[in-house]
C-alpha positions in Angstrom: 22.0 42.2 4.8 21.7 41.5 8.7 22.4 38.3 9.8 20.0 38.7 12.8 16.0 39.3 14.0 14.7 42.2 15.3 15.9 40.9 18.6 19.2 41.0 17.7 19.7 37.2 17.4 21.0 35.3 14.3 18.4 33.7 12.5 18.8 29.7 10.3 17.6 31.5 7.2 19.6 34.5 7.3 22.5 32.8 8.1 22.2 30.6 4.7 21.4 33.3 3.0 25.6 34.7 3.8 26.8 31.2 4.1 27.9 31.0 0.7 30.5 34.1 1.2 32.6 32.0 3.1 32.9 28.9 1.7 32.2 29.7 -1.3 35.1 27.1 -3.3 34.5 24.1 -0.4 34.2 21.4 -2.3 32.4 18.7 0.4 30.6 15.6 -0.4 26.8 15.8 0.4 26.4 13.3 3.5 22.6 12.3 2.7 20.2 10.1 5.3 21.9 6.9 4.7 24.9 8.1 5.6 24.1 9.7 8.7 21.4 7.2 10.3 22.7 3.6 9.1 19.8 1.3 9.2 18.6 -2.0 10.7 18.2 -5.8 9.1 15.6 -5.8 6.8 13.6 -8.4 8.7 13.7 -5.9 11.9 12.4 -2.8 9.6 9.1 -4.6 9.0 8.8 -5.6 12.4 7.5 -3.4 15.4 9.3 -1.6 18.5 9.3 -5.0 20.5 11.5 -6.7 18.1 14.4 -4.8 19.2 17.4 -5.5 21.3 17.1 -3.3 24.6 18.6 0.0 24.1 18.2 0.3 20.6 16.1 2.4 18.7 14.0 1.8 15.6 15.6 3.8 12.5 12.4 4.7 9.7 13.9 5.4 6.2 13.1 4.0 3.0 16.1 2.0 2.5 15.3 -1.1 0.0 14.2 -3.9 2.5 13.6 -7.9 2.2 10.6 -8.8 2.3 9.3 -11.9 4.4 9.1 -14.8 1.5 10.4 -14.4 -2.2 7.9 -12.1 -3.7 5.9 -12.0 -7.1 5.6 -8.8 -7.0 8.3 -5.6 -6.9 6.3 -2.8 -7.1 2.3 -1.7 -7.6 0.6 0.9 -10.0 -3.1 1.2 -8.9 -5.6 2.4 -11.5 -8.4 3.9 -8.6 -11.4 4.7 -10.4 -13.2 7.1 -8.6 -16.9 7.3 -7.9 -18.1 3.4 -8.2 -17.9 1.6 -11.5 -21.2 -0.2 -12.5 -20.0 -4.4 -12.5 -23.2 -5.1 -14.6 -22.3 -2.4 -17.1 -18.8 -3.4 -17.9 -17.7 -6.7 -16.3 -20.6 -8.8 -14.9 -23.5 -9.4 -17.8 -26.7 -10.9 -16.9 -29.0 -12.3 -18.8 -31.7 -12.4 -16.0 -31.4 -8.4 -15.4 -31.9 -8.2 -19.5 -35.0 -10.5 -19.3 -36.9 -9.0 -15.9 -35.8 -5.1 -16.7 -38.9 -2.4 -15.9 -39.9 -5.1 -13.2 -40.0 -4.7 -9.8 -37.2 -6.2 -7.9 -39.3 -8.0 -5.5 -41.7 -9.4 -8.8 -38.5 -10.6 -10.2 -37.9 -13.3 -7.4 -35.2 -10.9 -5.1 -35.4 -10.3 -1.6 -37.1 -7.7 0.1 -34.7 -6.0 2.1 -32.6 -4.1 -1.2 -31.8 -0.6 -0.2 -33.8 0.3 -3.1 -37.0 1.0 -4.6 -36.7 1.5 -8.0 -37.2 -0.8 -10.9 -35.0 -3.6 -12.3 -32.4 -1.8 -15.0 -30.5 -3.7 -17.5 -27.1 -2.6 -19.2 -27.7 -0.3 -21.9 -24.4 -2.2 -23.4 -23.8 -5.2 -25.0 -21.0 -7.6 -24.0 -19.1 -9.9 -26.1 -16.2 -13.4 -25.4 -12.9 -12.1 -25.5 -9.6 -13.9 -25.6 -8.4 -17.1 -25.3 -9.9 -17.4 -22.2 -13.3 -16.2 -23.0 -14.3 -13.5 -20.6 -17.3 -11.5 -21.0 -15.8 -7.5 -21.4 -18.8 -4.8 -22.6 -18.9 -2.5 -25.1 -17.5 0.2 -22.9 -14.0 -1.4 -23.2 -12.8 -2.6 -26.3 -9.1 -1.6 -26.1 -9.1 -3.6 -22.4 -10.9 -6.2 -23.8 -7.7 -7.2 -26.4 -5.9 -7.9 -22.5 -8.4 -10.4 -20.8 -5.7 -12.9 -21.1 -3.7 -11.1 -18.8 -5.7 -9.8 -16.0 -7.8 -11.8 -13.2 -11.4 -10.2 -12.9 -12.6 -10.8 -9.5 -16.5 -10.7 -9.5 -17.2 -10.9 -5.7 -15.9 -8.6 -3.9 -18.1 -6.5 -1.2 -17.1 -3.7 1.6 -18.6 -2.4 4.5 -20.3 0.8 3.7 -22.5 2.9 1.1 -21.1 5.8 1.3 -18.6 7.4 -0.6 -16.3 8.6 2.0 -16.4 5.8 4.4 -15.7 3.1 1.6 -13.1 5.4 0.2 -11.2 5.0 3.7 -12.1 1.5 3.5 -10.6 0.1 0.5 -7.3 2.6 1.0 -6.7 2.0 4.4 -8.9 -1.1 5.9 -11.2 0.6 8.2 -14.0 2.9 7.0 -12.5 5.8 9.2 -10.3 8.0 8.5 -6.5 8.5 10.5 -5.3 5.3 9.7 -2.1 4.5 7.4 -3.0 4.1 3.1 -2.0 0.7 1.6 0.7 2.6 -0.3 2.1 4.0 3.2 2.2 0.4 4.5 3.7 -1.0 1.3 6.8 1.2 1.8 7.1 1.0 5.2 7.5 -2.5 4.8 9.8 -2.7 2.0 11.0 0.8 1.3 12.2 1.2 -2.1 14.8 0.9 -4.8 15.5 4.2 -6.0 16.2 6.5 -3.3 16.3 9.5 -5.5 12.7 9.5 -6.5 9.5 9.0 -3.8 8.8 5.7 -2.3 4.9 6.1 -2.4 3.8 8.4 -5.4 0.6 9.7 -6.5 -0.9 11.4 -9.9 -3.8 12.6 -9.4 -6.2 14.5 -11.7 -5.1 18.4 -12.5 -8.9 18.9 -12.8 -9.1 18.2 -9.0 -8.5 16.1 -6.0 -11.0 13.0 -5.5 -13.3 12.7 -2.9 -11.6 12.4 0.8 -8.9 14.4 -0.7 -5.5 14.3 0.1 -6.8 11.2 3.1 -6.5 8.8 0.8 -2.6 8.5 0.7 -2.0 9.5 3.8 0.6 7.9 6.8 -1.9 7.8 9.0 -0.1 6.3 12.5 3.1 5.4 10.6 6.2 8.0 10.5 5.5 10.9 8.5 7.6 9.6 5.9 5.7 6.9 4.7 3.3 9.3 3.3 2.5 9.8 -0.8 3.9 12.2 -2.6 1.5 13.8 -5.1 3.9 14.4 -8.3 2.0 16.8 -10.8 1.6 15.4 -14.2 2.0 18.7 -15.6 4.6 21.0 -16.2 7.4 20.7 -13.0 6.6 17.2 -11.2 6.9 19.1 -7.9 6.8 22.9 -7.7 9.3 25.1 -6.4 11.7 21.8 -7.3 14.9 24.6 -8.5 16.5 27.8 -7.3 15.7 31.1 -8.8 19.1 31.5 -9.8 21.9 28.6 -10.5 24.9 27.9 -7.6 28.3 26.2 -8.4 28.0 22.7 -7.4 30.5 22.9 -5.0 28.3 25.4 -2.9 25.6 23.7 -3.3 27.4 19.9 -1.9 28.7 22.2 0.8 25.4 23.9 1.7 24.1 20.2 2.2 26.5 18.8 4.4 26.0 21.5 6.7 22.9 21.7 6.6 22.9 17.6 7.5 25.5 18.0 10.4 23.5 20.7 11.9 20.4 18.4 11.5 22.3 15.0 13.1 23.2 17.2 16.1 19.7 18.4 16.2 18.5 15.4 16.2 20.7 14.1 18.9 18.8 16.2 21.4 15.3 15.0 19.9 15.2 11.0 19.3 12.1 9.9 18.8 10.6 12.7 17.0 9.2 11.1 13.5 7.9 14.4 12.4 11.7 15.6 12.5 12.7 12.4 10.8 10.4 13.0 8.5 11.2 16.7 7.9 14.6 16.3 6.9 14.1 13.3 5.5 11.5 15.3 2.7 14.7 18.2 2.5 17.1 15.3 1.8 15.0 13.8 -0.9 14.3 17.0 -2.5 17.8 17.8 -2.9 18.1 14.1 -5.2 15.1 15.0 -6.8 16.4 17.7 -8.6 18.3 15.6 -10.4 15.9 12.7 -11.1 12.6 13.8 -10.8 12.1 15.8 -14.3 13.7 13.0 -16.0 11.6 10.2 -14.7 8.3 12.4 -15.3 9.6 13.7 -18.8 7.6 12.1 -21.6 8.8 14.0 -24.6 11.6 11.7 -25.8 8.8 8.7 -25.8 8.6 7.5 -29.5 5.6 8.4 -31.2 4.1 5.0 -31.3 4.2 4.9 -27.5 2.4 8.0 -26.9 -0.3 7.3 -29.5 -0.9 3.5 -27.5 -1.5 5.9 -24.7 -3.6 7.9 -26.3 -1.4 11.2 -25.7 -2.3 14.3 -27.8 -5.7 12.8 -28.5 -8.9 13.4 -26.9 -10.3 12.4 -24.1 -7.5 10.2 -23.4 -4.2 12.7 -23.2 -4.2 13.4 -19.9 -4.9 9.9 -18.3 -2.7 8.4 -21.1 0.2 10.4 -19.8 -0.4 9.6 -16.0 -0.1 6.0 -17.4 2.7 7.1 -19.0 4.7 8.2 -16.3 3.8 5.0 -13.5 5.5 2.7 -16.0 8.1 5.3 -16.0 8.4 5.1 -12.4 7.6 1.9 -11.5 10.8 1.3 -14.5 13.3 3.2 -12.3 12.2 1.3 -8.7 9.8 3.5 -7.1 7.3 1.0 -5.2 3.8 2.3 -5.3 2.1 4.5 -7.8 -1.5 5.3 -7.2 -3.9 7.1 -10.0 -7.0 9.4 -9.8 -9.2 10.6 -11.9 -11.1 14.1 -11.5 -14.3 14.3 -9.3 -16.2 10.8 -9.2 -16.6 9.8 -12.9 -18.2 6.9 -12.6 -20.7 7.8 -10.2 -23.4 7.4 -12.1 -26.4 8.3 -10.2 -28.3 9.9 -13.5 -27.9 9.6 -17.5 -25.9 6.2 -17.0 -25.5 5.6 -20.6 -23.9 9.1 -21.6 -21.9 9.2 -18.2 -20.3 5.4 -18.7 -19.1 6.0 -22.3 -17.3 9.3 -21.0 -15.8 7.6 -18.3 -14.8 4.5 -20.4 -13.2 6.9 -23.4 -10.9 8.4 -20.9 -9.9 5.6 -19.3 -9.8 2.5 -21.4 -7.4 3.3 -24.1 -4.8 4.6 -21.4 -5.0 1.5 -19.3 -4.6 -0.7 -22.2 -1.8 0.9 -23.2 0.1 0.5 -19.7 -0.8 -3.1 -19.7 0.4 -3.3 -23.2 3.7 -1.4 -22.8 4.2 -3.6 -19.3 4.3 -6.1 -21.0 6.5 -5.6 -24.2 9.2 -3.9 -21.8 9.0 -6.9 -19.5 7.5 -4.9 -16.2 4.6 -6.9 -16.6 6.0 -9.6 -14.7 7.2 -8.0 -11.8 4.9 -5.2 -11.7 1.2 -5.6 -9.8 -1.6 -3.6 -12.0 -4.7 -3.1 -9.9 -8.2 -1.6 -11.6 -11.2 -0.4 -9.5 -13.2 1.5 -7.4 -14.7 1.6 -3.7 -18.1 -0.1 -5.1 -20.2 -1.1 -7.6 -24.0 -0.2 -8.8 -27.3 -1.2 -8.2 -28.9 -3.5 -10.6 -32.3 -1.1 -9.7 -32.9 2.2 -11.4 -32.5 5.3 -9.0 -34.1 7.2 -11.5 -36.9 6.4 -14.2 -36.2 4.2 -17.5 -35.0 6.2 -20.1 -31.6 8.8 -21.2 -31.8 10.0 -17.2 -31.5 6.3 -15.7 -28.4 5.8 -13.7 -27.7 3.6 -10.9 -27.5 4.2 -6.7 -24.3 2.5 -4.9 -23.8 -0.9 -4.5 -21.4 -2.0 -1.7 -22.4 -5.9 -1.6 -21.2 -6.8 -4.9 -19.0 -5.2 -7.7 -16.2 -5.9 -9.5 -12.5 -5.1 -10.0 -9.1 -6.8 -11.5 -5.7 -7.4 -11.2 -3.0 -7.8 -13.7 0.6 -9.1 -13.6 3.3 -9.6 -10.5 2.0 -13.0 -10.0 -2.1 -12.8 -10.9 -2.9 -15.7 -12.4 -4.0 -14.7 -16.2 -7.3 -14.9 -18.0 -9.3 -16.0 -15.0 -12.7 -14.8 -13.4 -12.8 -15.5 -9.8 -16.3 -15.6 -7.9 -20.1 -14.0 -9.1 -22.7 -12.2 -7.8 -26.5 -13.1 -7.6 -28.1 -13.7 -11.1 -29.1 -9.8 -11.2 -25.5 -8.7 -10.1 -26.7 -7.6 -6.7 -24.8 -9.3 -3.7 -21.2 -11.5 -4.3 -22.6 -15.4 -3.5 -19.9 -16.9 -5.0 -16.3 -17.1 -3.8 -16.8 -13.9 -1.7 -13.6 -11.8 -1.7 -13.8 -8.7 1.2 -11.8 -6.0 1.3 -9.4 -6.8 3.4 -9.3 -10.4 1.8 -7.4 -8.0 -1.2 -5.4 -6.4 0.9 -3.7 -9.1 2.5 -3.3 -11.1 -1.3 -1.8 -7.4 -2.7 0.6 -7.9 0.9 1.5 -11.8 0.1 2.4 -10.6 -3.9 4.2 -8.2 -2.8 6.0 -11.1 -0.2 5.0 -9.4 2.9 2.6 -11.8 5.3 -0.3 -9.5 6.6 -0.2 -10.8 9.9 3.3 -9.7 10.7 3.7 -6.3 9.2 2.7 -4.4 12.1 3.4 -1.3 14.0 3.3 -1.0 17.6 1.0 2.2 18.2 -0.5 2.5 21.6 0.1 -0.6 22.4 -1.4 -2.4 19.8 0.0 -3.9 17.1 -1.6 -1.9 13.8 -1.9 -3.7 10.9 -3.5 -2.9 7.1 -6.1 -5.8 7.8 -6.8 -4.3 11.4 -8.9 -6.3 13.5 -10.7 -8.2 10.5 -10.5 -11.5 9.6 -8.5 -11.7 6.5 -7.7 -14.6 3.8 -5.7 -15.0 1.0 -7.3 -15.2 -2.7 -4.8 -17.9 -3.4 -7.5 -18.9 -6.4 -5.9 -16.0 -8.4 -2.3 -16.3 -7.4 -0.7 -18.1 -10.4 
């Protein structure tokens, strides 16, 4: 085999390809990132560029960092449910929806600029007290509804936009554009992570297909390249391509990696300041580690049988969100930081036949979820760990389409619902309510970005000062809104 290109010179892969024939029984260690890059305080990492004494230059890894104040909160799995769940439907009953349904809105005593035209529609479910601390749960979730005492349910929350997309962006990122860094991606940059064998930031999304916005919603945005999710697959190999075609001695294969890593440092030396090159080896080096730790994490075969069935594994509808679950508790157990969830196409975008549509979405989903909170919980993760259910928006309390088994419901983006569980949520609470039809938050008004600065203060980092200087302005998740903390959840 040539070692050179049809120009005669000596190519990086055909050389790797020989490499092995002469130093075939080296025996080197494998001199990984930490090793070669060292690293910065912690309080400097979650600073910006300005921070720095002159001369020195800001290292990016994912090196476990402290955060700014004693944190609830070590790590996040968030449960997004694509496609806008309906709050009157499954969180938000209301009596005065029941009592005025067929009307229309404006006979009903509402305001006459709604973005809608239809009739009044009430919830084709009932709802019943749960728990100690009596919270309304419907029909649609009976398996959650045995948790109420351990989640917050925030009634009141609102965003900017109507559309799918643009509130997608919106409650991932803080603006309702796209290009700008995921919550996950900020979350890691400011605290990197514990286990730096397994990704920082990962995401399992739905075999069936990515959700709308794609592969946008976890992405970097401005921040280095490495602060980007990792999509693990939740079936067969986590990551594909993960092992060789054919099996090296170990001592070839430590060998190969320190010179590879050499070769990078010196490359590097005549590139600072490149974050896509960081970012590059970075991904090689962290492949390398996850050969070793990535199947086992993700492998849920030696679960006992109990745990599977509380998942709902090997049953349907629930198996293949029950093992998603599955694995974040798995990987939120071995110290990876943020774990994000989709589910296929927009389930609970219920524009037509809201009755058939909701009970799909609810037997996929419900079962599963209880089952994390529940195995949380028992293992003692609950504590420590921030759960986080919901969508970009709710539903219209109007009918888009005409009474009967085609109703369903238009978006909603001035009122819906969501909740929080664990990692320092106050439990069994309900924080804020919408209009007595369930149209527009009146009540304790949480915003978007209002979450996104409590998720930041759990997790012990203070919104205002995890930033990054890019183009001289100092970035941050909140942006240029005003943000507050829900400190009426925080136990």
């Amino acid at each position: 085999m040539s070692l050179h290109n049809s120009d005669g010179k000596s190519t990086r892969r055909s050389f790797f390809n020989r490499v092995g024939d002469g130093i075939y029984g080296a025996a080197l260690a494998t001199v990984l990132s930490g090793e070669v890059y060292g690293s910065l305080s912690p309080l400097m990492a979650a600073g910006t560029d300005s921070d720095l004494p002159e001369g020195h230059r800001r290292i990016y890894d994912l090196k476990p960092r402290l955060p700014h104040f004693p944190p609830k909160a070590k790590s996040v799995i968030h449960l997004y449910m694509n496609g806008g769940p309906s709050q009157v439907d499954l969180f938000d009953p209301k009596p005065r929806l029941d009592k005025h349904s067929g009307e229309n809105y404006e006979t009903a005593g509402g305001q006459a600029d709604i973005d809608h035209s239809g009739k009044l529609l009430r919830s084709p479910f009932a709802f019943k007290q749960y728990g100690r601390s009596g919270v309304w749960i419907s029909e649609l979730m009976p398996n959650l509804a045995n948790h109420v005492d351990d989640i917050a349910m925030i009634r009141s929350m609102y965003t900017v936009h109507f559309n799918h997309e643009q509130a997608l962006f919106m409650i991932h990122s803080g603006r309702p554009i796209p290009g700008r860094p995921s919550m996950g991606s900020w979350v890691v940059f400011g605290l990197g992570t514990e286990n730096q064998n397994l990704p920082a930031y990962v995401v399992l999304d739905d075999p069936l297909g990515l959700p709308i916005n794609a592969t946008w919603n976890w992405q970097n945005g401005f921040l280095p390249p490495l602060y980007q999710g990792t999509r693990l697959r939740s079936v067969g190999s986590p990551i594909l391509d993960l092992r060789p075609d054919f099996e090296k001695p170990a001592e070839l294969i430590n060998a190969e990696r320190d010179l590879i890593s050499r070769l990078d440092l010196i490359h590097k030396r005549t590139h600072p300041n490149e974050l896509q090159l960081d970012a590059r080896i970075s991904s090689y080096e962290l492949a390398a580690r996850l050969q070793l730790e990535a199947s086992a994490a993700l492998d849920i075969a030696k679960e006992s049988a109990a745990t599977k069935e509380m998942y709902g594994i090997g049953q349907d509808p629930t198996d293949s969100y029950g093992r998603r679950c599955l694995m974040a508790r798995r990987l939120v157990e071995r110290g990876v930081r943020f774990v994000q969830l989709y589910i296929n196409s927009q389930i609970w975008d219920s524009h037509t036949s809201l009755e058939s549509g909701m009970r799909d979405a609810s037997m996929r989903t419900d079962k599963p979820v209880a089952g994390l909170l529940a195995d949380l919980k028992q293992r003692g993760l609950l504590d420590n760990t921030l759960v986080i259910w919901g969508g970009e928006f709710g539903r219209s309390p109007i009918a888009q389409t005409d009474a009967g088994p085609s109703a369903g419901r238009d978006h909603n983006p001035k009122g819906f619902s969501l909740w929080m569980a664990g990692g320092g949520v106050k439990p069994g609470m309900v924080h804020g309510a919408t209009d007595d039809i369930g149209y527009e938050a009146v009540e304790n008004k949480v915003s978007v970005t209002d979450w996104h600065a409590t998720i930041l203060h759990l997790l012990g980092l203070d919104y205002q000062k995890l930033v990054f200087d890019q183009s001289g302005l100092k970035e941050k998740l909140t942006s240029v809104f005003e943000a507050r903390i829900v400190k009426e959840i925080l136990a």
